[in-house]
C-alpha positions, 0 to 999 in steps of 0.5 A: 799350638794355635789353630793356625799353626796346625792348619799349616801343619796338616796342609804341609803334610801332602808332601811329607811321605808318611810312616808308621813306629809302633809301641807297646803298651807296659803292663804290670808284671805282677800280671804275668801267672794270669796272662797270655800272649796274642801273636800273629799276622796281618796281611791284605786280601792277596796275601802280601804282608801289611806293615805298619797296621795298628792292631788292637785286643778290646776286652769284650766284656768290658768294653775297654782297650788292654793293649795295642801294637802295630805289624812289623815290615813282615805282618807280624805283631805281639802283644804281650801280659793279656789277662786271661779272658774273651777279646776282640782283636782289630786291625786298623789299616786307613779306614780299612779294618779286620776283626776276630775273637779270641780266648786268652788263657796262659798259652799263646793265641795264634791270630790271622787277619786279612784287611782290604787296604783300600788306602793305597793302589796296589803299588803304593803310589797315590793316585791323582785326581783328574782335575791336576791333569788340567792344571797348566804347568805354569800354575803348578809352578807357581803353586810349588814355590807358593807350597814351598815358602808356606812351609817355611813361614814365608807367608807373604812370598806365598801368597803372591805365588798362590795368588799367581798360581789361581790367576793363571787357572781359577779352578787349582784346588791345591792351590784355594786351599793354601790361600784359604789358610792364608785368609785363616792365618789372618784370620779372614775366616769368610775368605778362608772358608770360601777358598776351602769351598771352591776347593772341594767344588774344583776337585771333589776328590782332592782330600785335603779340602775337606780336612782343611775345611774340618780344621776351621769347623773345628777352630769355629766349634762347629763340630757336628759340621767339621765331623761331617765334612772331616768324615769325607776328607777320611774316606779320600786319603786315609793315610791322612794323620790331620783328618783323624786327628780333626776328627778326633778334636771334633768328638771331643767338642761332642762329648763323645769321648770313645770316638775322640779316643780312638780317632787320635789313636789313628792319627798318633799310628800315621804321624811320621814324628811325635807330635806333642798335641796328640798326647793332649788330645788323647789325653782329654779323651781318656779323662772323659772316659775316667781313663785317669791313670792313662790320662796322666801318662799322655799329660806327662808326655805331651809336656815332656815333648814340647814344655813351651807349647801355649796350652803346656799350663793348662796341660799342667792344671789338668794334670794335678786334676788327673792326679786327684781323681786317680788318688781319690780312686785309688783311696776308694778302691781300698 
């Protein structure tokens, strides 16, 4: 998937209400006589049950993932064939995060965890900056039928109701970052940036600006920039898929492959849809960290999910390449 597109992609998901599915991670069964299971509960400060929330057991000893879940609608989760040991157990909701460790031996480990849950108000709704309640009506008209022909690849319609949207209020932040991506998609990558600029001038705490923003950083290879600006787009809309997802490709440009991991695992939690494009990432993070049995796992889905993507080749190279150091591994493992 080009870098255009996926500009298009992050900025169609502000009216996309997003949710999370949750996964279990498949485990030997040979496992079984020296394992345990890790049950529990994950709720707000209040009390209220926290669905959806990622909840990771990270080996203490070694430092790595053993298995990973979400909560049910209720706050509850399991995770099942944990090899008896020392672990931390995480739960992730936005940038919000609670953390206790356990033992695990052959019985069932009780866990209860209290999270902030800054990333919504108390009733869920979004909150919406002050600068949209300066935006004339008829902008915001014109800037919704300029959102609505953007996301059905109407480029030209958009811009002329964009372009009509600003000419009636210079200063609609929504409105710079979908012409900034237009300048993009043209690749006018002066234009662009300067739009995502007078975005998050205009409103500061419009999120998407600045996730937007890391998406060209990163096209640019930028990374330590797009890290800088995406790590504040995070902080505005944590439930934003695209700004861990960002985040996780500027890491990668930085070697720095636990981060890369575990952001695309954010962003893989939120996404609404499968989207084939995490699996690669994930799967470059895993490779940087000699994960390659995993590794090889994401290749196989990402190119199951969409086999026509442009970088489904190079997918298919880093395969074979995975499969090698997992054999070479393996055969030096005996």
């Amino acid at each position: 998937m080009t870098a255009r597109v996926l500009l298009r992609v992050s900025l169609l998901s502000l009216v996309v209400s997003i949710s999370l599915f949750a996964q279990n991670m498949n485990t030997d069964q040979a496992t079984s006589m020296t394992s345990g299971t890790i049950t529990g509960s994950v709720r707000t400060l209040d009390g209220r049950p926290l669905a959806n929330a990622r909840v990771e057991a990270r080996d203490i000893d070694t430092g790595s993932m053993s298995a990973t879940t979400y909560t049910n609608e209720r706050g509850m989760f399991e995770l099942y064939n944990i090899r008896r040991g020392n672990y931390e157990i995480v739960a992730i909701s936005g940038v919000d995060e609670a953390h206790e460790r356990v033992q695990v031996g052959p019985m069932d480990v009780p866990v209860n965890l209290r999270i902030n849950a800054r990333g919504k108000a108390p009733d869920g709704s979004a909150t919406v900056s002050v600068a949209r309640f300066k935006v004339p009506e008829k902008a915001q008209k014109e800037y919704e039928k300029g959102a609505e022909a953007f996301k059905k690849n109407k480029l030209d319609e958009a811009h002329k109701h964009i372009d009509k949207a600003l000419s009636i209020y210079p200063n609609y932040a929504e409105a710079l970052v979908i012409r900034g991506l237009l300048s993009v998609d043209a690749n006018n990558m002066a234009a662009g940036e300067a739009d995502l600029q007078a975005a998050i001038k205009a409103d500061p705490s419009y999120g998407m600006g600045y996730i937007a923003m890391g998406a060209v950083l990163n096209q640019e290879r930028k990374f330590a920039d797009a890290k800088r600006v995406l790590q504040r787009g995070v902080a505005l809309a944590p439930d934003s898929w695209q700004a861990y997802f960002e985040l996780s490709k500027a890491a990668m440009g930085m070697s720095e492959y636990d981060a890369a991991l575990k952001n695309v695992e954010r962003a893989h939690g939120i996404v609404k849809n499968d989207y084939p494009p995490i699996h690669l990432i994930k799967a470059h993070a895993l490779m940087g960290l000699k994960q390659y049995e995993h590794a090889v796992a994401e290749l196989e889905q990402f190119l199951a999910r969409d086999p026509q993507n442009p970088n489904a080749e190079y997918a298919r190279n880093t395969l074979d390449r995975a499969k090698a150091f997992l054999a070479t591994n393996n055969t030096a493992s005996k």
